[in-house]
C-alpha positions in Angstrom: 107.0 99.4 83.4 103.9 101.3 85.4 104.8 102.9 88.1 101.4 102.8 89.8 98.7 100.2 90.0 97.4 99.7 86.2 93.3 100.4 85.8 91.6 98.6 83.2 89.3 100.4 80.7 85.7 101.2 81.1 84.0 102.6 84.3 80.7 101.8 84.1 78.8 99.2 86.7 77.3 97.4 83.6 77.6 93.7 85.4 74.9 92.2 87.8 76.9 90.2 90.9 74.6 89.3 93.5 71.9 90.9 92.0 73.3 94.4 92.4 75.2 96.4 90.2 78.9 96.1 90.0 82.1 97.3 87.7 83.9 93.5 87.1 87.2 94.6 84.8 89.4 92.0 84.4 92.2 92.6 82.1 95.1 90.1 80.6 98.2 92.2 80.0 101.9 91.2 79.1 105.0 94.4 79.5 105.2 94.5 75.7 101.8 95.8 75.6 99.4 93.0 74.4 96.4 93.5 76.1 92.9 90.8 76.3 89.4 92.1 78.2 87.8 89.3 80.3 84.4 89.5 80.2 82.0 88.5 83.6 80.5 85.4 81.4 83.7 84.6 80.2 84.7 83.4 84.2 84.0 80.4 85.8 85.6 81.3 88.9 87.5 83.8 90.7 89.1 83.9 93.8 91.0 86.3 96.2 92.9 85.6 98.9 94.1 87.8 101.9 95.6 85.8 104.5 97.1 88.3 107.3 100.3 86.1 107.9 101.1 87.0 103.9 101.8 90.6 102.9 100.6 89.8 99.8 97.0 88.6 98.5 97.1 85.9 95.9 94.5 83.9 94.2 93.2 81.9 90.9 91.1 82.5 88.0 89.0 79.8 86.2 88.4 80.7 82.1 86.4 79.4 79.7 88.9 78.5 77.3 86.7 76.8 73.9 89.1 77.1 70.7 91.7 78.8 73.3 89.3 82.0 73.0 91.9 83.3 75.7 94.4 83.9 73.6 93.3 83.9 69.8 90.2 86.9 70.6 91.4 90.6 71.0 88.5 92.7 72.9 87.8 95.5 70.5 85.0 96.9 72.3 87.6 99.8 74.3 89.7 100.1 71.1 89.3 104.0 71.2 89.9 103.8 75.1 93.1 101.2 74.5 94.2 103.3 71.8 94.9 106.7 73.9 97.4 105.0 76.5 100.9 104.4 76.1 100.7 101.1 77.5 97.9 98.8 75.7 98.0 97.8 72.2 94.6 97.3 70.5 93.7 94.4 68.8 97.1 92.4 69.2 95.4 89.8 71.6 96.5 88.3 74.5 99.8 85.4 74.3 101.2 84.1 77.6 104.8 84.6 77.6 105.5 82.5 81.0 108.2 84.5 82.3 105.8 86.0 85.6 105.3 89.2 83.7 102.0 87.8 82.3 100.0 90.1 84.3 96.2 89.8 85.3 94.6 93.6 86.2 91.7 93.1 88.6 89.1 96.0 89.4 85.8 95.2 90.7 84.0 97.9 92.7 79.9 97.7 93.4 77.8 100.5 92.5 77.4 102.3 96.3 75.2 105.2 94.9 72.7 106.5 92.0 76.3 108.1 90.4 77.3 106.4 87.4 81.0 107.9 87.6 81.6 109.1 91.0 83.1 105.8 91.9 85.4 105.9 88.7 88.3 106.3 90.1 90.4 105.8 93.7 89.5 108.1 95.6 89.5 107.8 99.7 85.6 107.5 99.8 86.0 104.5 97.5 88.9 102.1 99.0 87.4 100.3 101.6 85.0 98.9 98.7 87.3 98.4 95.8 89.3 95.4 95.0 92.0 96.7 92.7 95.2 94.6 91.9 97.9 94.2 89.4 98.7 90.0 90.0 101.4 88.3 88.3 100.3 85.1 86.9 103.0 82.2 88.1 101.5 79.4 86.7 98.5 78.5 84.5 97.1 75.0 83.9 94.3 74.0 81.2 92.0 71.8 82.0 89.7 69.3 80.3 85.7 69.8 80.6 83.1 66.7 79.8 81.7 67.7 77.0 83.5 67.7 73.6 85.7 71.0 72.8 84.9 72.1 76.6 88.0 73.3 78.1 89.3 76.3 81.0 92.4 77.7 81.6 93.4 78.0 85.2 95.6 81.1 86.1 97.3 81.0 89.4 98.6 84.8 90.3 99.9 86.9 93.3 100.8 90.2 94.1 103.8 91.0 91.5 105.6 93.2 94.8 105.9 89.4 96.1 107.0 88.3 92.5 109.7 90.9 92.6 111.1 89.9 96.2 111.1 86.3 94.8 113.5 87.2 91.5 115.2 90.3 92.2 118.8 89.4 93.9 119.1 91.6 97.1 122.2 93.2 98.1 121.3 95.6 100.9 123.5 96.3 104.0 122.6 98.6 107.3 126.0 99.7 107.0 124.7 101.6 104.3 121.9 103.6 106.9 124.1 104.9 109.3 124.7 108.3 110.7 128.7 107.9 110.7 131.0 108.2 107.8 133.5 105.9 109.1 132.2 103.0 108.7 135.4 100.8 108.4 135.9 101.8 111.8 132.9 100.6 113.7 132.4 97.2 115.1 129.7 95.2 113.7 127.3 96.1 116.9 128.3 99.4 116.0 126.8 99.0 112.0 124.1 97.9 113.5 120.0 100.2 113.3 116.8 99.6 114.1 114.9 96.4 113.3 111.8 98.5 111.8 114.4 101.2 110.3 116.5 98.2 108.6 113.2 96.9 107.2 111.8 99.9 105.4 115.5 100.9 104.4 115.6 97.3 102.6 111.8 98.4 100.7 112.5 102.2 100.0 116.2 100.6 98.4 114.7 97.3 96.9 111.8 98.9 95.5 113.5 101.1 93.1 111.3 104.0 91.6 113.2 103.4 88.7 112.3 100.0 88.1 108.9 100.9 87.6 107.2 100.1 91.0 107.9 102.5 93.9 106.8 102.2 97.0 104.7 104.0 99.9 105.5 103.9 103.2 103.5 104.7 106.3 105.6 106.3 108.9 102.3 106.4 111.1 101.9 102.5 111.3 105.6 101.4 110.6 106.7 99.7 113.9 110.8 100.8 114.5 111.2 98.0 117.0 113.1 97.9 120.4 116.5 96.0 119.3 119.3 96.8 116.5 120.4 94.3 113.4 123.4 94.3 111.6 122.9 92.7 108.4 124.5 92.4 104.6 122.6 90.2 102.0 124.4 87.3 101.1 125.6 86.9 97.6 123.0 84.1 96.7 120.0 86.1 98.6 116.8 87.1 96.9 114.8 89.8 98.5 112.3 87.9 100.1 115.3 86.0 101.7 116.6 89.2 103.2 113.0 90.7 104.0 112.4 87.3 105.9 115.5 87.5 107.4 115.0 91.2 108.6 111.4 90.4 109.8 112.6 87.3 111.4 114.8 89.5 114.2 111.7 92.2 115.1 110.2 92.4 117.7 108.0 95.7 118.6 109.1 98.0 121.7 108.4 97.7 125.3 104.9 99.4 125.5 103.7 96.4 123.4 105.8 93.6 125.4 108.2 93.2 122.8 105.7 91.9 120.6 105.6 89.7 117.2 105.2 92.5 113.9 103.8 92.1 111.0 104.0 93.4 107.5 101.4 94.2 105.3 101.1 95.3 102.0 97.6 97.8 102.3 95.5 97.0 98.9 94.8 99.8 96.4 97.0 102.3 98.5 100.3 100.3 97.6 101.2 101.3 101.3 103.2 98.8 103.2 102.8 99.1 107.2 104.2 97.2 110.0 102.5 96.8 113.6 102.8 94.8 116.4 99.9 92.2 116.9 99.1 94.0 120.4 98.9 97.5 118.9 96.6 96.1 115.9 94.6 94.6 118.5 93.9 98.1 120.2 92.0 99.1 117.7 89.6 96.7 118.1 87.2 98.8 120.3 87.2 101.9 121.6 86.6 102.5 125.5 86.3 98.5 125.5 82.5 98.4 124.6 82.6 100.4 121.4 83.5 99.5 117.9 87.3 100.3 117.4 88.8 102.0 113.8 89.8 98.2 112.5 86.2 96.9 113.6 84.3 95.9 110.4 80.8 94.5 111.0 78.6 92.2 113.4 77.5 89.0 112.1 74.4 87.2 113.5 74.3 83.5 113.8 71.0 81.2 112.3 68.2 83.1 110.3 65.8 86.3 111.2 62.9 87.3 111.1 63.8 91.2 110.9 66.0 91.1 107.5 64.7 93.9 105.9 67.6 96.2 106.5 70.9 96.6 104.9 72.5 98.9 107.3 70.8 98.9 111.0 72.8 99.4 114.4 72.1 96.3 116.2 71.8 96.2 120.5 73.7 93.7 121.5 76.0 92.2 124.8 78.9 90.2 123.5 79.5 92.5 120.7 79.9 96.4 120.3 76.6 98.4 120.7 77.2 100.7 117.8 78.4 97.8 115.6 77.0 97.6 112.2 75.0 94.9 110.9 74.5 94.3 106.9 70.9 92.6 107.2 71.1 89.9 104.7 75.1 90.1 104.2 75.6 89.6 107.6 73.5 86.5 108.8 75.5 83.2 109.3 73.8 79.9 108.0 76.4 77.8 108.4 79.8 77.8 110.4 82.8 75.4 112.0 84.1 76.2 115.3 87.1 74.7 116.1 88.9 74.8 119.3 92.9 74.6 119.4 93.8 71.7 118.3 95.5 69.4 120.9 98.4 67.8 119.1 99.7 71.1 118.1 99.1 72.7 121.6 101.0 70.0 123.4 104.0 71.0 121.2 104.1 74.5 120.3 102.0 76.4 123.5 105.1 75.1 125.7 107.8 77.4 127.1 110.6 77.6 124.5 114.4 77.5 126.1 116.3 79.7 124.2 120.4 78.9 123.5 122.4 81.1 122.2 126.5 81.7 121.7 127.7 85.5 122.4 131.4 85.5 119.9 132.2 88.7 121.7 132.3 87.4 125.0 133.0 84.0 124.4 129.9 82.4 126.4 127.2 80.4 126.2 123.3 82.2 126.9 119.9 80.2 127.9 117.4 82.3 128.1 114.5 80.9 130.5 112.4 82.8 132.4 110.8 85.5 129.9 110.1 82.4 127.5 108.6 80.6 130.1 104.8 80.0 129.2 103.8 81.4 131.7 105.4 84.6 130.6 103.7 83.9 127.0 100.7 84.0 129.1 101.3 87.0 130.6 101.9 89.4 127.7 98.8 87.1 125.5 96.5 88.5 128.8 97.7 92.0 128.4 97.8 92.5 124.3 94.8 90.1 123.2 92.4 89.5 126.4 92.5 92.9 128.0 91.0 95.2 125.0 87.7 93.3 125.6 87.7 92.9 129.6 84.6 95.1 129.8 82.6 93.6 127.0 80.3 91.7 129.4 79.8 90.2 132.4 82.8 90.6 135.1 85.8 91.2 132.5 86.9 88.7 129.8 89.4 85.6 130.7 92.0 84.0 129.0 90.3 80.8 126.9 93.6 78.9 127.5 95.0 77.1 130.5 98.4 74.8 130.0 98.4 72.6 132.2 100.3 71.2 135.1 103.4 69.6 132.9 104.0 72.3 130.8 104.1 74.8 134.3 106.2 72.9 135.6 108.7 72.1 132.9 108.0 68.7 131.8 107.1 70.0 128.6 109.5 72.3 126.7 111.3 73.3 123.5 114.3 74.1 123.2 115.8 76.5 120.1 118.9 77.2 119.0 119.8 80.7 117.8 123.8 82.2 117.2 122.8 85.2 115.2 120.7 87.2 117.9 123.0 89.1 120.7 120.2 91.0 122.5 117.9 89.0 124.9 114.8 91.4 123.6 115.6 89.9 120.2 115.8 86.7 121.1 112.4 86.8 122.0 111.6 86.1 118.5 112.8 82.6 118.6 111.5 82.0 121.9 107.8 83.8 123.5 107.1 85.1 120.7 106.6 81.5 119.0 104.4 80.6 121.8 102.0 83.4 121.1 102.1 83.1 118.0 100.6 79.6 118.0 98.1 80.9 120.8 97.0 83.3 118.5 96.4 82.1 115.2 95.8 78.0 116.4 92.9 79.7 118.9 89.5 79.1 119.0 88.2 79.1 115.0 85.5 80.2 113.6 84.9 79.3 109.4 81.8 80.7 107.7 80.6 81.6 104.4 78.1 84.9 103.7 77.4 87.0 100.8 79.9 89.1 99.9 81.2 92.3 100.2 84.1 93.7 98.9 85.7 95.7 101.9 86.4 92.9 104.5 90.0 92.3 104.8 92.5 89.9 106.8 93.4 91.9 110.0 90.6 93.8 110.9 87.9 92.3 113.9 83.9 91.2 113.6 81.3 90.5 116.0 79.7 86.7 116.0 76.6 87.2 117.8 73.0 85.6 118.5 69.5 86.9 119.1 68.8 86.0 122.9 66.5 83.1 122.3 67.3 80.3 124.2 69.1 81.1 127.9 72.5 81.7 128.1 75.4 78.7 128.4 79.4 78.8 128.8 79.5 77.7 125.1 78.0 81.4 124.5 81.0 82.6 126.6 83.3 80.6 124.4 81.4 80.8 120.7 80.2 84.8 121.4 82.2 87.7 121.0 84.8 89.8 119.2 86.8 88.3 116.4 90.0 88.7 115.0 90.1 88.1 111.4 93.2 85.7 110.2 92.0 85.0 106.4 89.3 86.6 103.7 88.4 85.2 100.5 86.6 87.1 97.7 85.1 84.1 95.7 82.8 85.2 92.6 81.2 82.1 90.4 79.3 83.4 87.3 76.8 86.0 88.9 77.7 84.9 92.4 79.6 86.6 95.2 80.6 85.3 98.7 83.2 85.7 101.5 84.9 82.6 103.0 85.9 84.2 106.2 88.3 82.5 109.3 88.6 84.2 112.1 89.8 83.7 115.6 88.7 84.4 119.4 91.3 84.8 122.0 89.2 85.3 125.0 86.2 84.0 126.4 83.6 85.7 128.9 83.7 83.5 132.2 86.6 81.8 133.4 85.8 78.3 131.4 88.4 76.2 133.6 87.3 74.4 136.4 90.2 72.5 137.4 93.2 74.3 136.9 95.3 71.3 138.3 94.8 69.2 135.4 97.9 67.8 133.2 
C-alpha cells in the first residue's frame, strides 16, 4: 500500500481546458497493481466536490465506455514510465475488483508559467493550484447512451482516508493517552483528556503508518478544546463512528466562545487540521478592511467593460481594497440569493434547553441561559459579524433578528443529552446547534464562473458591483464578504467551471425596522 498520495505518469501540460494549457492525469489503479490511463477525450464529465461540513472531497466521473474500452484497453503510451515503479504493471489493463480499493488517481494542474517542468511536482509554490487526489471508487453504474453501442461508465469516488474510517473497526480508548500509569485506579473523570488531544490521538493511532497511509498533523491549526472526554470505542464501532463521536463532544476554548470545530482533511498536503468556526473566520481580513490569509478573490456581479485583465487589484467599498480580481474568471453572470429559509429558522434558530443526568451526583441538569438564543446571538455577533464591522459605512450588523416568540420562550427545543458532565460541553448539543444553523442556513449566494483550480470550501470571497445605479439596503444585504460553505470543480470535455455556495452572515445597515415583530 502507498504511503503517500500516488502521482500518475507524465508531467507535461499537453491538454487544452478552457483554452489554456493544463496537465489532466487521470489514472485507474487496483492494490494489485493493474493500472489504466484516462485520457481528456475519453471523459464526459468530471466533478469534485469540497463541501466544508465533510473532511473529505468526493465526486463522480462520467466515461465513455463503447465495447467496455474501460476495462479491455491498457494505456501503453507511459509503458517505460509504468515500468520503473514498483507499483504499476504495464499493459495488464484495468478490471474493477469492487471491494473500495478500485482506486481513481486525479492530478490536474494548469500551466502557471513558460516552464514546462517547474510545476512537475508538489512543491509549496504549486498547491494552492493543484488538484491532486487518490479517491476510492464506492460505486460505479453503466449507463445506456441513444445511439447503438453508445454507453458510459459512471464512477462515484471519495477520499479513501474516509473509506478507511468507514471499514476499519476502531478500538481506541483515552485511557490509553494518559500521563499516569495507574490507570485502574483513576475514576472515569479521571481517564478523561482533552477533546482536541483525544481527536488527533484517535488519527495518529487509527491511521497506522504501517498500514500504508500515515498521517500529518498540524499542531499550528489543531484546536485542543476547553473540556475533557473519556471515551472507549465500542466493540461494533467503526472509526468514523468513534471520530463522530469524539467530534460530537468539542467545543473550542474560551477565547473563541466555546465555539463549534471542525475537521478538515487539507488537499495535496494530507494534513488534517481542526479550528473553531470563529478562529477560521479571523482570517478573513486583516485590520477589518484588508484581505485576510484565507481571503481568495473578489467577484464582480453582471458584465464589464474593462475585462482585459487577468490579475488587477480592484478599488472597492463592500469588499477588501487589495482584493484580487481574475478579469474574466471572476465576473458573475448569473447567481441565486437565497435568504434563510423560514420553515427551518422557526425550528432550529430557537433557544435549545439542554437536559442532562449527572450519575455521580445523582441529579438532574437543565441548562438554560447560555443556550438561550439570545446567547447564540451573542457569540454569532462576536465570531462572524465583528471581523467585518469596519468594512463600510458605521460597522456591519447582524442580518438576523428572532423575533418576539422565540425571546420570549414560546419557541424552544429541548435536547436530551446523559453522556456530557461539563456545562462547556454541553454546549455542543445546545448553542452550538443554534449557530450552526445561523451560519450555514444564512443568506446564500449560488453562482457558476470559469474555473480555477485553487478555490476551496472554507476560505472567504468578495461579491461586489461596479457603482452604477445608487445604492439600496438590498446592496447592504447582497454586498460584501463571503464565507465559502461548498466548491465544485466540474470539467465537461474542454470545459472548466466552479459551482460555488457561499454564505453572508452580516449585512451593512441595521435591515430591521421593527424589532417587535413575532
Amino acid at each position: 500500500m502507498p504511503t503517500t498520495l500516488i502521482e500518475t505518469p507524465g508531467s507535461s501540460f499537453k491538454d487544452v481546458i478552457n483554452n489554456s494549457p493544463y496537465r489532466f492525469n487521470i489514472g485507474l489503479f487496483s492494490s494489485d497493481g493493474r493500472y489504466q490511463e484516462v485520457n481528456i477525450g475519453a471523459v464526459n464529465s468530471l466533478v469534485l466536490e469540497d463541501d466544508f461540513t465533510d473532511f473529505y472531497h468526493k465526486g463522480y466521473i462520467i466515461l465513455r465506455n463503447e465495447f467496455d474500452a474501460v476495462e479491455r484497453v491498457a494505456d501503453s503510451t507511459n509503458k517505460e514510465t509504468l515500468a520503473k515503479t514498483s507499483v504499476f504493471t504495464p499493459n495488464k489493463g484495468f478490471i474493477f475488483k469492487g471491494d473500495s480499493r478500485d482506486m481513481i488517481i486525479i492530478d490536474i494542474m494548469p500551466k502557471l508559467d513558460d516552464s514546462e517542468s517547474t510545476y512537475a511536482s508538489n512543491t509549496k509554490g504549486n498547491e494552492p493550484f493543484r488538484l491532486l487526489f487518490n479517491f476510492s471508487i464506492y460505486n460505479t453504474e453503466e449507463i445506456s447512451g441513444a445511439k447503438p453501442g453508445e454507453k458510459y461508465k459512471k464512477l462515484y469516488f471519495w477520499d479513501i482516508y474516509y473509506e478507511l474510517l468507514r471499514e476499519k473497526n476502531s478500538y481506541f480508548s483515552t485511557a490509553n493517552y494518559l500521563n499516569s500509569k495507574n490507570v485502574n485506579d483513576l475514576s472515569n473523570s479521571d481517564r478523561a483528556i482533552l477533546t482536541g488531544k483525544a481527536i488527533k490521538s484517535f488519527l495518529k493511532e487509527f491511521f497506522d503508518a504501517n498500514d500504508g497511509y500515515p498521517v500529518n498533523i498540524s499542531d499550528d491549526e489543531f484546536d485542543e478544546g476547553s473540556t475533557t472526554v473519556f471515551f472507549s470505542s465500542p466493540a461494533e464501532f467503526k472509526g468514523i463512528d468513534s471520530l463522530e463521536y469524539l467530534m460530537s463532544r468539542h467545543v473550542s476554548n474560551k477565547n473563541d466562545n466555546f465555539d463549534q470545530g471542525f475537521l478538515r482533511l487539507e488537499r495535496n498536503s494530507l494534513k488534517f487540521t481542526l479550528q473553531s468556526l470563529g478562529n477560521i473566520f479571523k482570517s478573513a481580513l486583516n485590520n477589518f478592511t484588508q484581505s485576510g490569509t484565507r481571503y481568495l478573490e473578489t467577484f464582480k456581479l453582471g458584465l464589464y467593460a474593462d475585462n482585459s485583465g487577468d490579475y488587477i487589484l480592484e478599488n472597492i467599498t463592500f469588499t477588501p481594497t487589495n482584493g484580487i480580481f481574475l478579469g474574466k474568471y471572476g465576473i458573475v453572470n448569473n447567481f441565486s440569493f437565497d435568504p434563510m429559509p423560514g420553515q427551518i429558522t422557526q425550528s432550529e434558530l430557537v433557544t435549545h434547553v439542554v437536559h442532562s443526568y449527572d450519575y455521580d451526583e445523582k441529579s438532574f441538569n437543565i441548562d438554560k441561559e447560555r443556550n438561550t438564543i439570545n446567547s447564540a446571538l451573542s457569540v454569532y455577533n462576536q465570531n462572524y459579524v465583528l471581523p467585518f464591522n469596519k468594512m463600510s459605512y458605521d460597522g456591519a450588523y447582524s442580518n438576523f433578528f428572532p423575533g418576539e416568540y422565540r425571546l420570549q420562550q414560546k419557541n424552544i427545543k429541548n435536547v436530551f443529552t446523559i453522556v456530557q458532565k461539563e456545562a462547556d460541553q454541553r454546549l455542543s448539543t445546545g448553542r452550538n446547534k443554534a449557530l450552526f444553523s445561523n451560519i450555514f442556513l444564512n443568506n446564500t449566494i449560488l453562482f457558476r464562473v470559469p474555473g480555477s483550480t485553487h478555490r476551496q470550501a472554507g476560505r472567504f470571497i468578495g461579491v461586489n458591483r461596479e457603482g452604477a445605479q445608487p445604492y439600496s439596503d438590498f446592496d447592504s444585504k447582497l454586498l460584501g464578504v463571503y464565507f465559502v460553505t461548498e466548491v465544485k470543480h466540474v470539467f465537461e470535455g474542454n470545459e472548466y467551471f466552479n459551482e460555488l455556495r457561499c454564505v453572508k452572515t452580516y449585512s451593512f445597515d441595521n435591515l430591521f425596522l421593527n424589532t417587535k415583530s413575532k
